[in-house]
LUMTI-434502 format. One record per residue: x, y, z of N, C-alpha, C in turn; residue in three letters. Coordinates in steps of 0.05 Angstrom, whole numbers, padded with zeros to 5 digits, always signed. Layout:
<titors>
XYZXYZXYZala;...
</titors>
This chain:
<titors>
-00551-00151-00107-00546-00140-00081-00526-00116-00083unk;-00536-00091-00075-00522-00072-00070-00496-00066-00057unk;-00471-00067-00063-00449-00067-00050-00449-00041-00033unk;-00441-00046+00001-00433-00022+00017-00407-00005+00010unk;-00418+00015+00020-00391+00031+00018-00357+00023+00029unk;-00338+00022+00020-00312+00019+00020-00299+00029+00036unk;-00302+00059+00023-00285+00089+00034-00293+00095+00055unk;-00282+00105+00083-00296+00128+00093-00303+00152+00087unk;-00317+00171+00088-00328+00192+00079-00299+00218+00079unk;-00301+00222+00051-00278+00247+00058-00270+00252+00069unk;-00282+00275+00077-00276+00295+00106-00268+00284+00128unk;-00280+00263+00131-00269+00237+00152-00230+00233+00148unk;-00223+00230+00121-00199+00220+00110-00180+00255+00111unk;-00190+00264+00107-00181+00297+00107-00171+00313+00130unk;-00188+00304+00147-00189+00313+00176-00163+00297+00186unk;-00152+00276+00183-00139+00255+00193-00115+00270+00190unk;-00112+00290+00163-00090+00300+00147-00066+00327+00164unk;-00056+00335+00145-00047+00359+00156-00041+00372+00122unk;-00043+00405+00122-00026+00417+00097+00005+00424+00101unk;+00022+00429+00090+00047+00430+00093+00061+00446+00060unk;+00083+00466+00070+00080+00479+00043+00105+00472+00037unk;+00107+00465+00006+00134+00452-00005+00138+00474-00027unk;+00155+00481-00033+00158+00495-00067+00142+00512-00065unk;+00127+00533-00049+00110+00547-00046+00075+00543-00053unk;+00076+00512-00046+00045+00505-00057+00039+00488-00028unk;+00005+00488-00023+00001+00466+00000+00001+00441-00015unk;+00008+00426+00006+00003+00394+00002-00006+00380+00024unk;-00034+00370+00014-00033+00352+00037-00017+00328+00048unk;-00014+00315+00066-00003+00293+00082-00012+00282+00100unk;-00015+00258+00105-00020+00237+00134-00006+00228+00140unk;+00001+00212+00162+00012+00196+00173+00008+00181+00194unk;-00009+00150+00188-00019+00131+00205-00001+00110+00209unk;-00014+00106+00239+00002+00080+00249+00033+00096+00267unk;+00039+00078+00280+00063+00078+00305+00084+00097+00292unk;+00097+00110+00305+00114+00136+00292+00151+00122+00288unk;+00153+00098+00302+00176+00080+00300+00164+00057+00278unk;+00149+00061+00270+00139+00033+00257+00153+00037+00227unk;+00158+00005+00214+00178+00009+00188+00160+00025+00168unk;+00179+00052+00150+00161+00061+00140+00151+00058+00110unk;+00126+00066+00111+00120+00048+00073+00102+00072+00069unk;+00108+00091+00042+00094+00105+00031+00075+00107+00012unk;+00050+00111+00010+00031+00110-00013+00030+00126-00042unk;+00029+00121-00065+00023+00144-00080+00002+00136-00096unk;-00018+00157-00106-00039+00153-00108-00039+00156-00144unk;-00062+00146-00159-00068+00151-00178-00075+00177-00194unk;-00081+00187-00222-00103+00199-00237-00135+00194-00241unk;-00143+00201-00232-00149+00235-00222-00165+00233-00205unk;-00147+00217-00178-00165+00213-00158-00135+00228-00128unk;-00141+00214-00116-00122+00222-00084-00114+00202-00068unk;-00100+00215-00040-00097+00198-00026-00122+00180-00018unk;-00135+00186-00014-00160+00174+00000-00175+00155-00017unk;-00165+00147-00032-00158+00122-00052-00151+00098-00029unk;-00134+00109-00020-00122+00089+00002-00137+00086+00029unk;-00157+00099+00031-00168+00096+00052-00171+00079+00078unk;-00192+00053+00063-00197+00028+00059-00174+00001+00067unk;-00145+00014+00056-00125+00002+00063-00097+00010+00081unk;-00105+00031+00088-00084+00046+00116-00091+00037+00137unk;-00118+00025+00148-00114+00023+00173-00111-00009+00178unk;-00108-00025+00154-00091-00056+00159-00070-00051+00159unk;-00056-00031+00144-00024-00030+00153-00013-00019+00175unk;-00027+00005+00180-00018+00017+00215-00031+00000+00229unk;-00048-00022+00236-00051-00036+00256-00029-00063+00250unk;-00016-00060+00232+00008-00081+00231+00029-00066+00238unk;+00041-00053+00246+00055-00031+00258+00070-00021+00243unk;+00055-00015+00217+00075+00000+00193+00071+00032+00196unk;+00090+00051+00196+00084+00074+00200+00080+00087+00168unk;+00052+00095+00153+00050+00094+00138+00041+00124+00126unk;+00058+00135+00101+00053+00169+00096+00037+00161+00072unk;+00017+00182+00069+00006+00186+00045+00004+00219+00036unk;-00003+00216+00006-00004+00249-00003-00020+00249-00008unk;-00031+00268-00021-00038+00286-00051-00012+00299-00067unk;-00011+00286-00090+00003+00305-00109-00003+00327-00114unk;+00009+00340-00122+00002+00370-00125-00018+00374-00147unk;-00034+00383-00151-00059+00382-00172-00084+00361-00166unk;-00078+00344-00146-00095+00332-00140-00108+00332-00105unk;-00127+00322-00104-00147+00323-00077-00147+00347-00065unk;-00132+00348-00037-00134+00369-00014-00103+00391-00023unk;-00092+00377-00051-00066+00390-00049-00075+00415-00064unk;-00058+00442-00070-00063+00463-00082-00058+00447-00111unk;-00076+00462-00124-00082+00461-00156-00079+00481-00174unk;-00056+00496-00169-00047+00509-00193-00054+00517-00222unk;-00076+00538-00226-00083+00526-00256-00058+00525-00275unk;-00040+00553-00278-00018+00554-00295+00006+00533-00299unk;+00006+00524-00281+00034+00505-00265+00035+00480-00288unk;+00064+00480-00291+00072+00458-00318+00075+00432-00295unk;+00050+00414-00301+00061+00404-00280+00086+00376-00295unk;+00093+00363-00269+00117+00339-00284+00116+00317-00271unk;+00116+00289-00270+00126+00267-00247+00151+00277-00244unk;+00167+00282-00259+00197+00290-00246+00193+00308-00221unk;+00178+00336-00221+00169+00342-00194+00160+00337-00168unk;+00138+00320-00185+00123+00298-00165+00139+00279-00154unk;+00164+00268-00158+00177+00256-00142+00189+00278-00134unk;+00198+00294-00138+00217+00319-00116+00204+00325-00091unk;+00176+00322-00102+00152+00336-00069+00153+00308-00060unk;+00149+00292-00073+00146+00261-00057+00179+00260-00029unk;+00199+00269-00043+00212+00268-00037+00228+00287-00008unk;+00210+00312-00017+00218+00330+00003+00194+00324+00031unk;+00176+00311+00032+00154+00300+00046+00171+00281+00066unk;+00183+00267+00042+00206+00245+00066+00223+00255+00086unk;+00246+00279+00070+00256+00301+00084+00244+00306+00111unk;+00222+00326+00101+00207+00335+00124+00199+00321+00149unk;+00187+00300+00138+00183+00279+00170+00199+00262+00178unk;+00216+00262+00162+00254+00253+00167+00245+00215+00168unk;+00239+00214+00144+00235+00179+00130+00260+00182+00114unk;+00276+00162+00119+00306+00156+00096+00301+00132+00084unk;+00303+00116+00093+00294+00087+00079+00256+00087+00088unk;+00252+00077+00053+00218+00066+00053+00216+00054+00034unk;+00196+00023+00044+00190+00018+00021+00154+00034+00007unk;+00152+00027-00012+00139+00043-00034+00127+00030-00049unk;+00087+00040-00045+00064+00033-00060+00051+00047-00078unk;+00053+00044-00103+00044+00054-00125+00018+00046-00146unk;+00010+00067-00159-00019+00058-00165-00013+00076-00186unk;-00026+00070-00212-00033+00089-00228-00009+00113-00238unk;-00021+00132-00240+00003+00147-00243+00024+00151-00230unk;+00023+00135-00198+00036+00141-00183+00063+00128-00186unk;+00049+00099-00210+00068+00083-00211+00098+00101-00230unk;+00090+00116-00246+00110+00137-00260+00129+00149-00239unk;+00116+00164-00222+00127+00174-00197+00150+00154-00180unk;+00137+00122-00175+00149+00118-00161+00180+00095-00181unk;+00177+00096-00200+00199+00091-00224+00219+00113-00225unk;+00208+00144-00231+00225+00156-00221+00242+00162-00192unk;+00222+00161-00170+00241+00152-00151+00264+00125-00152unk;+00261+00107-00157+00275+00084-00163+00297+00091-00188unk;+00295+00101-00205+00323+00116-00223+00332+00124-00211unk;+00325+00154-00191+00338+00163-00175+00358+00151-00156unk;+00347+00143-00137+00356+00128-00120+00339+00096-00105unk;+00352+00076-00116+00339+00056-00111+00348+00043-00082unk;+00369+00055-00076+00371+00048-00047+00348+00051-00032unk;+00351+00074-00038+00331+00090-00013+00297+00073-00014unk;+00294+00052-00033+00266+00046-00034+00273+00013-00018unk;+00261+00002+00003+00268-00020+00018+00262-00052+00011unk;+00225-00039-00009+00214-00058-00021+00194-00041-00041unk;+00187-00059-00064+00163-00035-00076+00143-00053-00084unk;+00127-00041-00082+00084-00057-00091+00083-00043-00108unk;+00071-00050-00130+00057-00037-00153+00024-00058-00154unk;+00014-00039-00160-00015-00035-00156-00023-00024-00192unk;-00038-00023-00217-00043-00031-00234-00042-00001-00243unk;-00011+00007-00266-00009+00028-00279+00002+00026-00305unk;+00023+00039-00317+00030+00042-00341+00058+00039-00340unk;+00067+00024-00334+00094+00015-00326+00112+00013-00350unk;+00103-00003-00376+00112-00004-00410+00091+00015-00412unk;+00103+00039-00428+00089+00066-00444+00079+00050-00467unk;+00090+00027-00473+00078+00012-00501+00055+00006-00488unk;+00047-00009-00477+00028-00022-00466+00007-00006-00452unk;+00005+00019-00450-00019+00036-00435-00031+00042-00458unk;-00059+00041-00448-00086+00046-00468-00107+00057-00448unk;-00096+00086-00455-00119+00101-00444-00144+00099-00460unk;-00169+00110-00427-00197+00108-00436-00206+00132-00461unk;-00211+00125-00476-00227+00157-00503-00221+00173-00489unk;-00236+00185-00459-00234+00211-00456-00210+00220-00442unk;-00195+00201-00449-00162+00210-00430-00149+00221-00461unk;-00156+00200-00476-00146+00210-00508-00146+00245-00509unk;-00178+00246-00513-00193+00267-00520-00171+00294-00504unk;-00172+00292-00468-00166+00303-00459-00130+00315-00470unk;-00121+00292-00466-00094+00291-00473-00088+00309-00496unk;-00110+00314-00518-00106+00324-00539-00113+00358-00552unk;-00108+00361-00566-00111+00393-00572-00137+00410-00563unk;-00155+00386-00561-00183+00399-00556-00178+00390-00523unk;-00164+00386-00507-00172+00379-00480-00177+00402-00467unk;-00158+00421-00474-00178+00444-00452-00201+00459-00459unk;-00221+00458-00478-00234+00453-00486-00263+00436-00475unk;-00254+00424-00473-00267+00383-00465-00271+00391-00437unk;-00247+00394-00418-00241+00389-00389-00266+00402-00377unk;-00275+00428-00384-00306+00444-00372-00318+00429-00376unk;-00326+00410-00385-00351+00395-00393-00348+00368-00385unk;-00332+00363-00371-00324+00339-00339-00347+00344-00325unk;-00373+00318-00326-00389+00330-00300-00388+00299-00281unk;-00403+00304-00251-00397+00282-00243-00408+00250-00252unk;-00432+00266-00262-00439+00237-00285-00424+00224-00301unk;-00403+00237-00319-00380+00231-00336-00364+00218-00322unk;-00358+00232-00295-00335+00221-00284-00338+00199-00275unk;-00362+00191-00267-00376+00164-00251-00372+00148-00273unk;-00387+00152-00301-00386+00125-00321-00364+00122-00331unk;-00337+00152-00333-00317+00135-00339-00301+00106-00318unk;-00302+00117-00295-00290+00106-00276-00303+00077-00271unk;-00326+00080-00277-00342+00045-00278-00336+00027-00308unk;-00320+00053-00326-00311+00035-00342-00286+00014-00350unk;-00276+00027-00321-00247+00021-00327-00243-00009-00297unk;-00267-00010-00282-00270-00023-00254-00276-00058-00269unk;-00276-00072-00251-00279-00095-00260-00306-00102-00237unk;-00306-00098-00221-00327-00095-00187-00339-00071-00191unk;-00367-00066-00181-00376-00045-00183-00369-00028-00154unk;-00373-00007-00156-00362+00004-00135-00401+00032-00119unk;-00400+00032-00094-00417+00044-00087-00415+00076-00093unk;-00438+00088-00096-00446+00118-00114-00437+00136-00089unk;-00438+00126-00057-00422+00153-00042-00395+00153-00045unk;-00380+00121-00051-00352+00123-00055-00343+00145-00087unk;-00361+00136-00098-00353+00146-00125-00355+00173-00122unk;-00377+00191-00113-00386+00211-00107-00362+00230-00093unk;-00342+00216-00076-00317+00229-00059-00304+00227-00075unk;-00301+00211-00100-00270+00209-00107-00280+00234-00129unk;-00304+00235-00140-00308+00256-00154-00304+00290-00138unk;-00310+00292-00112-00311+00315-00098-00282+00319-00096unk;-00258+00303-00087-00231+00296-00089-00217+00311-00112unk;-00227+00307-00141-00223+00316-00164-00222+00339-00174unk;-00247+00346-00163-00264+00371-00170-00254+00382-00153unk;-00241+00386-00128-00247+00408-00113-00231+00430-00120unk;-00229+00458-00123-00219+00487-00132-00218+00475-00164unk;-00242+00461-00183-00240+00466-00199-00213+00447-00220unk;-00203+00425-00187-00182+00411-00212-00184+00396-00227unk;-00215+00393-00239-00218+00375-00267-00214+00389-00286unk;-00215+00418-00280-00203+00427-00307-00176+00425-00316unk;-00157+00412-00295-00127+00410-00298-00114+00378-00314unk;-00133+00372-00320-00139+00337-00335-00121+00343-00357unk;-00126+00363-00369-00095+00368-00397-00071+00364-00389unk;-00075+00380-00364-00043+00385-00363-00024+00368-00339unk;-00045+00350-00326-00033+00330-00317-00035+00301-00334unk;-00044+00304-00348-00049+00280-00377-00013+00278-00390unk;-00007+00303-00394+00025+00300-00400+00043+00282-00392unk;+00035+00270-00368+00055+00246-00353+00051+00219-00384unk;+00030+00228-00387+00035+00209-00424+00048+00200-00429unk;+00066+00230-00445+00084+00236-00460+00114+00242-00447unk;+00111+00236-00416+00134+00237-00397+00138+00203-00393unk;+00127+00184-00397+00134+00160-00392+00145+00154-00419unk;+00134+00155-00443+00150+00154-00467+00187+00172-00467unk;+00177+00194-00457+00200+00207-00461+00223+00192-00439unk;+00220+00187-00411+00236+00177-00404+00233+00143-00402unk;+00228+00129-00416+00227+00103-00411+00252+00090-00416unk;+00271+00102-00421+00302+00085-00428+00313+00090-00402unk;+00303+00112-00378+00312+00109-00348+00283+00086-00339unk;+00258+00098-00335+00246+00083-00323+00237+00051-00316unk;+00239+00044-00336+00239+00015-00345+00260-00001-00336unk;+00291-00002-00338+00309+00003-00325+00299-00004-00296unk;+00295+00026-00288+00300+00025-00264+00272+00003-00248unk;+00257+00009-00259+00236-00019-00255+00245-00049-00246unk;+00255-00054-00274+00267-00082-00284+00292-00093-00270unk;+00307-00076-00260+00327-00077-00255+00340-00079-00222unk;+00304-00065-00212+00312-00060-00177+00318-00090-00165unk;+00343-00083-00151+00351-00108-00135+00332-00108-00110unk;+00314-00097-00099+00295-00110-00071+00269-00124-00080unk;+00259-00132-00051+00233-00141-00060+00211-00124-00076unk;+00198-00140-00095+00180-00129-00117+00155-00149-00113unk;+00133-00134-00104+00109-00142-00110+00081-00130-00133unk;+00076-00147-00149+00056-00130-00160+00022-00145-00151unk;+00007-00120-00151-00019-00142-00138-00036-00119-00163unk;-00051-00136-00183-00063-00129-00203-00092-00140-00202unk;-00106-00120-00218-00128-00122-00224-00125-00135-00263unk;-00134-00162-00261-00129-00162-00292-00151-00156-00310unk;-00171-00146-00294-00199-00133-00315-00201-00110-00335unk;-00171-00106-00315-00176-00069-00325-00162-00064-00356unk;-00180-00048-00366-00172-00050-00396-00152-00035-00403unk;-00143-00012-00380-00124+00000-00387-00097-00007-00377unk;-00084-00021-00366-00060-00034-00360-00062-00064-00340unk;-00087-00072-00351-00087-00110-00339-00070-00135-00352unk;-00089-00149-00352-00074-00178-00362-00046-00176-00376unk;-00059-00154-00397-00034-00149-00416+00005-00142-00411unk;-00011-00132-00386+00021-00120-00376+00022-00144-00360unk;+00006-00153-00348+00016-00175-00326+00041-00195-00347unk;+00034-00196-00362+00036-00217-00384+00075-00210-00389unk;+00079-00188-00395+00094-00170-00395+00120-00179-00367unk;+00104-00169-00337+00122-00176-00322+00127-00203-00317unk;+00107-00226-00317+00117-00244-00321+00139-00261-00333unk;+00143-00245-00362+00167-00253-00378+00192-00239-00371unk;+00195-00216-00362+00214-00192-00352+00229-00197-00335unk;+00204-00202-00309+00199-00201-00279+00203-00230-00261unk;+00206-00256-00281+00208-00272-00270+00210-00287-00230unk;+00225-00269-00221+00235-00270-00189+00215-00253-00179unk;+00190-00231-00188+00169-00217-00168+00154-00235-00162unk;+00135-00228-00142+00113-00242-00127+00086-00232-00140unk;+00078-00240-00148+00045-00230-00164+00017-00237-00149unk;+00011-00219-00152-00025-00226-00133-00041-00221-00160unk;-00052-00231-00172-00069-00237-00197-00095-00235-00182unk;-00120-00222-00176-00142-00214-00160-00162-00223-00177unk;-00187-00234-00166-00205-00247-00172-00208-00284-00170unk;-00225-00290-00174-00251-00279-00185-00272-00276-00165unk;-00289-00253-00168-00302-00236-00197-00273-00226-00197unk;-00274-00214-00228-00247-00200-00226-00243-00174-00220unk;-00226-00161-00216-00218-00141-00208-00206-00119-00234unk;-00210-00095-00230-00203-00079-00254-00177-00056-00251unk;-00181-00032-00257-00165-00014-00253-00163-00002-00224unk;-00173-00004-00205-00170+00005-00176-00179-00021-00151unk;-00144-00034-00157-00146-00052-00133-00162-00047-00098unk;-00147-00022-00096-00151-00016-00072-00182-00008-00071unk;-00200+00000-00081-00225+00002-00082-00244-00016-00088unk;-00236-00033-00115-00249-00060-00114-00248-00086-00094unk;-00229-00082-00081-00217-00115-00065-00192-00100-00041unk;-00211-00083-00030-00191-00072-00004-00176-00094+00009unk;-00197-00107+00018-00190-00133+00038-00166-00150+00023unk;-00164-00162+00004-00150-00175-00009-00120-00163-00019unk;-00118-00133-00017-00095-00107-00030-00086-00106+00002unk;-00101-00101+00027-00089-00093+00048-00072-00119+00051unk;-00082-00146+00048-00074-00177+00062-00058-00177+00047unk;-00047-00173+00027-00020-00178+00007+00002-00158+00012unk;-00007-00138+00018+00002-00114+00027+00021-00116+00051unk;+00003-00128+00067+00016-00130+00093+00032-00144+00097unk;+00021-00168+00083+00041-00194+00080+00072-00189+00075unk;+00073-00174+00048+00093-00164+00040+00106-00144+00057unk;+00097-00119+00058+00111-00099+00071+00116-00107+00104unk;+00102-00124+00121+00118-00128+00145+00125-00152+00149unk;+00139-00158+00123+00160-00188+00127+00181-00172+00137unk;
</titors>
């Protein structure tokens, strides 16, 4: 049986948005649900977008969480810079001036994927300022991430090179390689249009560097992980071959006092929120409007 679609249709998720210029680049932004409601921020994965989250914003604004999401810079509706060095150290600065802007001081904070880098560096920074945090299935121990071949490939001397020759076929079978649930061909189809749009699959090199930025700062990030005094939830996919079971395994021994949502069965892989919306929003909520 054919699984239905997940996502709503892009443009649908886009339209919802607004652009906003930080550092002299657009970024997109949303903001669903009640404008007093406690606030909880999203950050999205590689090499997809906000609209990742789609699926799971409107269980939290109908719990009366007032909830922001992005695009990082290089990714989805945000400007894509070809030249631009990009950094998570940045990426939390725009995460950060976003808060500014719509005047959020205290939030707690949901992370996915690369976002999870992003939102570690926010937490070094200032861990006050984060109320509670969800992690959602990323690279948390730089020991423990095992990127897919063509993240290798990319990551490597020949990636810009490689990156023109990203088509959406590629992008579909990598992404089904890393899923534990299959996922429907219009959903996949957006997150590929998401990617692509002004051309930012060719920017796969040079946002691949967050690599070599988790290694480099892991004597702050880890730390500041391991260490945060609020609530910590992680809700994992343990299918996924690039930071599952293995890391679970990891916080378990570390992490003792978090709350874990272990997903499945069937099981679940590298994109909670797309494989098992229903199950990521209900944990979600649970957590963020205790």
């Amino acid at each position: 049986m054919t699984r239905g679609r997940v996502l709503p249709p892009l443009h649908r998720w886009t339209e919802g948005g607004r652009t906003v210029r930080i550092g002299g680049h657009g970024v997109f932004v949303r903001q669903d649900g009640p404008a007093h409601g406690a606030p909880v921020t999203l950050v999205h994965g590689f090499p997809t977008s906000s609209h990742d989250w789609a699926a799971v914003v409107p269980v939290l604004a109908a719990a009366g969480l007032r909830v922001t999401t992005l695009d990082l810079l290089g990714f989805g509706e945000s400007d894509k810079p070809r030249r631009h060095r990009y950094s998570v150290l940045d990426q939390a600065s725009l995460v950060e001036e976003v808060w500014r802007r719509y005047g959020i001081g205290e939030t707690a904070l949901v992370a996915h994927d690369y976002g999870v880098s992003v939102g570690q560096e926010l937490l070094a920074r200032n861990p006050a300022r984060i109320s509670r945090m969800a992690w959602l299935n990323g690279g948390l121990y730089p020991d423990l991430h095992r990127p897919v071949p063509i993240q290798r490939l990319l990551h490597g001397p020949l990636g810009p090179l490689l990156a023109p020759l990203t088509t959406e076929r590629r992008f579909g079978a990598t992404l089904r390689s890393v899923l534990g649930r299959p996922v429907h061909e219009e959903d996949l189809r957006d997150l590929w249009a998401a990617a692509s749009r002004a051309d930012g699959h060719l920017l796969a090199p040079r946002l691949l560097r967050y690599i070599d930025e988790r290694r480099l700062h892991a004597g702050r990030w880890v730390p500041a992980l391991e260490g945060y005094p609020g609530p910590v939830l992680f809700v994992w996919g343990p299918a996924d071959p690039i930071s599952g079971a293995h890391v679970l395994a990891r916080i378990r021994t570390r992490m003792p006092e978090a709350r874990i949502v272990e997903l499945g069965p069937p099981h679940v892989g590298h994109y909670p929120q797309l494989e098992d919306p229903e199950a990521v929003a209900a944990a979600l909520t649970g957590f963020l409007a205790a």
